[in-house]
C-alpha positions in Angstrom: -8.4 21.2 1.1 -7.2 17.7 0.6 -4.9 16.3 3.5 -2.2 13.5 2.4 -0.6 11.6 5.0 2.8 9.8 4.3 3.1 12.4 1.7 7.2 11.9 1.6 7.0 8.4 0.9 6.3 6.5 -2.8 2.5 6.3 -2.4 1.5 9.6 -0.9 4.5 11.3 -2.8 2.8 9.7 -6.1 -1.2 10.6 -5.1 -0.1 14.3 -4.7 1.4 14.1 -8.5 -1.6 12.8 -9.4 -3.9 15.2 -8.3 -2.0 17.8 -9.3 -2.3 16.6 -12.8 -6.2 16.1 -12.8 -6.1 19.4 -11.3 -3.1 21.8 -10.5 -5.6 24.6 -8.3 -6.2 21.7 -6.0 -5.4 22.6 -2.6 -3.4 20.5 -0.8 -1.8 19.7 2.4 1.1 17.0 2.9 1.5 15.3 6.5 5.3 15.1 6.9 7.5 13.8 9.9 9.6 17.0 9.6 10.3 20.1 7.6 13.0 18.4 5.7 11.0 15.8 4.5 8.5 18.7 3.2 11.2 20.7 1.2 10.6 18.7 -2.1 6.8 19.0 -1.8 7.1 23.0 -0.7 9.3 23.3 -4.1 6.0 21.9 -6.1 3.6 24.4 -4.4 2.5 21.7 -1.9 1.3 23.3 1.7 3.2 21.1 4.3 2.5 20.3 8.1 4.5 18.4 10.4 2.8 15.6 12.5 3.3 12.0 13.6 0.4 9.5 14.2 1.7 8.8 17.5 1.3 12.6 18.3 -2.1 13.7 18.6 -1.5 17.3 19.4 0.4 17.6 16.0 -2.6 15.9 14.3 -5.3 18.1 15.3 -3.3 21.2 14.0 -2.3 19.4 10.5 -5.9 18.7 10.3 -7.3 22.4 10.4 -9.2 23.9 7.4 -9.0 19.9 5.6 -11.8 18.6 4.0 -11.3 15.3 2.8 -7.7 13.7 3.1 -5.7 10.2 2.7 -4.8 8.1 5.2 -1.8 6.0 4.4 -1.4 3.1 6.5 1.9 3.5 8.9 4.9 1.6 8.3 5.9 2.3 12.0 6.3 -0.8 13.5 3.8 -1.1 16.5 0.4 -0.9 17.1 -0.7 0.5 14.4 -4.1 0.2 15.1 -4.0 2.7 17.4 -1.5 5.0 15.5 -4.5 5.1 12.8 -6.9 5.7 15.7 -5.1 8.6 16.9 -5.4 9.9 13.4 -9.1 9.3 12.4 -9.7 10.9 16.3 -8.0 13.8 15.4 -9.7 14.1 11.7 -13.0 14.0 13.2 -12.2 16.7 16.0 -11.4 18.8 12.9 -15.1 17.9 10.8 -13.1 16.5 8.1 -16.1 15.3 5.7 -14.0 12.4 4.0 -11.9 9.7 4.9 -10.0 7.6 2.2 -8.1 4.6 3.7 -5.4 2.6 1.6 -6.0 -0.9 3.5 -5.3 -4.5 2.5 -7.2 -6.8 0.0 -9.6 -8.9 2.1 -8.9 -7.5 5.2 -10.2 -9.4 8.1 -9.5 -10.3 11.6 -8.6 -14.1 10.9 -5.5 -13.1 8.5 -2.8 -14.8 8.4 -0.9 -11.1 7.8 -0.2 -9.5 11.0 -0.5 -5.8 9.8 -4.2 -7.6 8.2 -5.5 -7.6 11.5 -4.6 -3.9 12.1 -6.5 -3.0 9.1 -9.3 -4.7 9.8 -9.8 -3.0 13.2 -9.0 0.5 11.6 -11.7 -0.4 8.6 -14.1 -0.7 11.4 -13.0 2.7 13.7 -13.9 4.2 10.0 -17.0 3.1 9.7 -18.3 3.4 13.4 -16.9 7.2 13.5 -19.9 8.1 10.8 -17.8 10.1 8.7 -18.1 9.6 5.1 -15.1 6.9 4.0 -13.8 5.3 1.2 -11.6 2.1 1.5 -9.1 1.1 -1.2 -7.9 -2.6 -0.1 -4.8 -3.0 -2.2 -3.1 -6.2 -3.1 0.2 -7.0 -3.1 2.6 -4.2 -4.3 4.4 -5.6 -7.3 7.1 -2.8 -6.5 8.2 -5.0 -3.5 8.3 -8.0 -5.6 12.0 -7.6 -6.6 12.6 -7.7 -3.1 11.7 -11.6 -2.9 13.5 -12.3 -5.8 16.3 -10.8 -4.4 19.5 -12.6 -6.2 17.4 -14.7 -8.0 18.8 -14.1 -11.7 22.1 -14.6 -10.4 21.7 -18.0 -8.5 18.8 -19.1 -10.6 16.1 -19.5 -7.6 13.8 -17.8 -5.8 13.6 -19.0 -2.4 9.7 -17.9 -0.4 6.7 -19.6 1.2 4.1 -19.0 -0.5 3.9 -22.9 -1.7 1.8 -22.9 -5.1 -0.7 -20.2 -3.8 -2.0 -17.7 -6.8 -1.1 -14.0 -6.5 -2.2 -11.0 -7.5 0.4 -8.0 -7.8 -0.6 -4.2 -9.0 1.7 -1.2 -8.6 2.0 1.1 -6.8 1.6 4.1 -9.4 -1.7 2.3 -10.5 -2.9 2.1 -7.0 -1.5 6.2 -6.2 -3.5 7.2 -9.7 -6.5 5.4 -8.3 -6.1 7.3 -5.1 -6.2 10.3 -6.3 -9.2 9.6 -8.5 -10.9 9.3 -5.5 -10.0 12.4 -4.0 -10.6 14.5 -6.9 -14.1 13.3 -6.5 -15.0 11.7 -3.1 -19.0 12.1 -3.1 -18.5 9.6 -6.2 -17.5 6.9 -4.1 -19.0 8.0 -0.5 -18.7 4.8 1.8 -17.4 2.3 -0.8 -15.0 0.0 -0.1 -12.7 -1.1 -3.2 -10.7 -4.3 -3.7 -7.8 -2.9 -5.4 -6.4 -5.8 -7.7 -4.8 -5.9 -11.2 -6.1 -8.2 -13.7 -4.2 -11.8 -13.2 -3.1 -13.4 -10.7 0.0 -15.9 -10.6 2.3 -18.5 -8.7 5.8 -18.2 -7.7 6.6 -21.1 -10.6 4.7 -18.7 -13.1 7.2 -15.4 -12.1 9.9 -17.4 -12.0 9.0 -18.8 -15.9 8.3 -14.8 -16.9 11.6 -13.8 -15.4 13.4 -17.0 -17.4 11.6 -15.7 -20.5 12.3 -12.0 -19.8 16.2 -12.0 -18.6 17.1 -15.3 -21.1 18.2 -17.5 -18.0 16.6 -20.5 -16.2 15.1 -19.7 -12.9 13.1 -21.9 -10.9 11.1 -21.4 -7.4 12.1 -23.3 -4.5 9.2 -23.4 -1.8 11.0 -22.9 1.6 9.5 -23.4 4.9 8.3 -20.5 6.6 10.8 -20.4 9.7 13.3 -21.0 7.2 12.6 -18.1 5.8 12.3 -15.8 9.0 15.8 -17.2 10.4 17.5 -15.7 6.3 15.4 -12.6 6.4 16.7 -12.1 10.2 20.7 -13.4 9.1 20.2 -10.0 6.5 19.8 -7.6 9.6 16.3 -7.3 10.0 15.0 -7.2 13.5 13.4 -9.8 14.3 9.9 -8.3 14.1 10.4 -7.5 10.4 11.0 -11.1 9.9 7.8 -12.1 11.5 5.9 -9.3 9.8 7.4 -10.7 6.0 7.0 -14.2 7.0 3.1 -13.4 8.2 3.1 -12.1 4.6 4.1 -15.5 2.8 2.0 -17.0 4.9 -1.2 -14.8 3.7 0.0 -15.5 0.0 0.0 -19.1 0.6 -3.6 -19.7 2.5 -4.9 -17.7 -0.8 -5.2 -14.2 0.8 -4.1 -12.5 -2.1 -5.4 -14.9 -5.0 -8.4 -12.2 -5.5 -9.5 -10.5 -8.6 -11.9 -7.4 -8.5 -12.0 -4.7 -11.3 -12.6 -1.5 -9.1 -9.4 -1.0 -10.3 -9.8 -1.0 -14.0 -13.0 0.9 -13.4 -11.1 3.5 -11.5 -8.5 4.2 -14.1 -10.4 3.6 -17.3 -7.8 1.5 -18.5 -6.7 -2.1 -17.5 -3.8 -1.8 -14.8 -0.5 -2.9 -15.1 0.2 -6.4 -15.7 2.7 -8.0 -13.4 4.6 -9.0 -16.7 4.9 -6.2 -18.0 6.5 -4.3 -14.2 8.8 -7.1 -14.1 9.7 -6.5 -18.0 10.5 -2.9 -16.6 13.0 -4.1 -13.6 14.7 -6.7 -15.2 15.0 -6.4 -18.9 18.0 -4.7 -20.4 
């Protein structure tokens, strides 16, 4: 049996579609945070079990009769280090044979991205708990992209950080299709650690050219200091430790964190990956 954590959310949601294409006997088991979150996965014919990282007693149980599963990274604010401890812990207790980790391109414990560091430490609990693992260190999601633009087209600039720094964005559907790949198959790619990129990367100047060519008006980038950028991101309602986390982000992109190309991804797919052009084509042309 296959366990996928964060199975309500986009990328888990996505992996479980995929595997139930490759396969649709697959047996598998969605980690939800409660029974209404598992309703739309129950309607599919998905088994569901309710557990939080934070709650190792719930773990252990959604962890019986698994074989390999999918650890999503949490988006719970924290420590997540030790949220993905808890679950790894808890998988071993259980003799799960298989561990597949979506962490972050380059991870390392120098990263100017504050979740980076979290990652790094979780790549090495993998490792160190000598249970067969695979790592898939994805880039940037170009699905969260649209969210620095923000009112962009409108105003005609895109305010960020990320100075002239090269990118590289793949989506999320590529990434949940290579995922699942994985999990169909995990002997195939037994303690490998992929570097989940598309096939270009880019500068902020370069998106905002593509979104001048794609939506017929002139955008520009504007490179804003990085405080700058916190103090807007907090004047929307964030709390302030969202601002820090999406400001440590910028400031990854700008050291050249994400300015990485790898083909695990192609090779994973059989098929070149989206191009960032061609997802922003999708958002923003009528």
């Amino acid at each position: 049996m296959i366990l996928i954590t964060g199975a309500s959310g986009h990328l888990g949601g996505a992996t479980i579609d995929f595997l139930m294409k490759k396969n649709p006997n697959t047996k598998i088991k969605a980690l939800v945070r409660s029974e209404e979150k598992g309703k739309g996965l129950k309607a599919k014919g998905v088994e569901s079990a309710v557990g939080d990282y934070l709650n190792y007693d719930s773990l252990v149980n959604a962890f019986k009769g698994v074989e390999t599963f999918l650890l999503v990274s949490s988006s719970t604010m924290g420590d997540r280090h030790a949220q993905h401890a808890n679950v790894i812990k808890a998988a071993k207790q259980n003799g799960v044979k298989h561990i597949v980790y979506t962490s972050v391109l380059g991870g390392n414990p120098n990263s100017k991205f504050s979740a980076g560091i979290d990652h790094y430490k979780t790549e090495k609990d993998i490792k160190n708990f000598d249970i067969p693992y695979t790592i898939m260190r994805n880039t940037y999601y170009a699905d969260f992209l649209p969210d620095i633009i923000g009112n962009a087209i409108e105003s005609g600039t895109i305010y960020y950080s990320a100075g002239d720094a090269k990118i590289n964005f793949a989506t999320r559907i590529n990434m949940a299709e290579a995922n699942a790949v994985v999990l169909a198959d995990p002997t195939s790619h037994q303690n490998k650690v992929y570097e989940i990129t598309s096939g270009n990367t880019y500068t902020f100047d370069e998106i905002a050219a593509m979104l001048s060519e794609i939506t017929g008006k002139q955008i520009k980038y504007a490179d804003v200091p990085t405080e700058a950028l916190k103090e807007n991101i907090v004047k929307t309602g964030m709390p302030n430790e969202v601002a820090k986390l999406m400001a440590s982000i910028a400031e990854s992109m700008k050291v050249g964190e994400f300015n990485y190309y790898d083909p695990a991804l192609e090779n994973l797919l059989k098929r070149k990956p989206m191009d960032l052009k061609e997802f922003l084509k999708g958002v923003y042309q009528k």
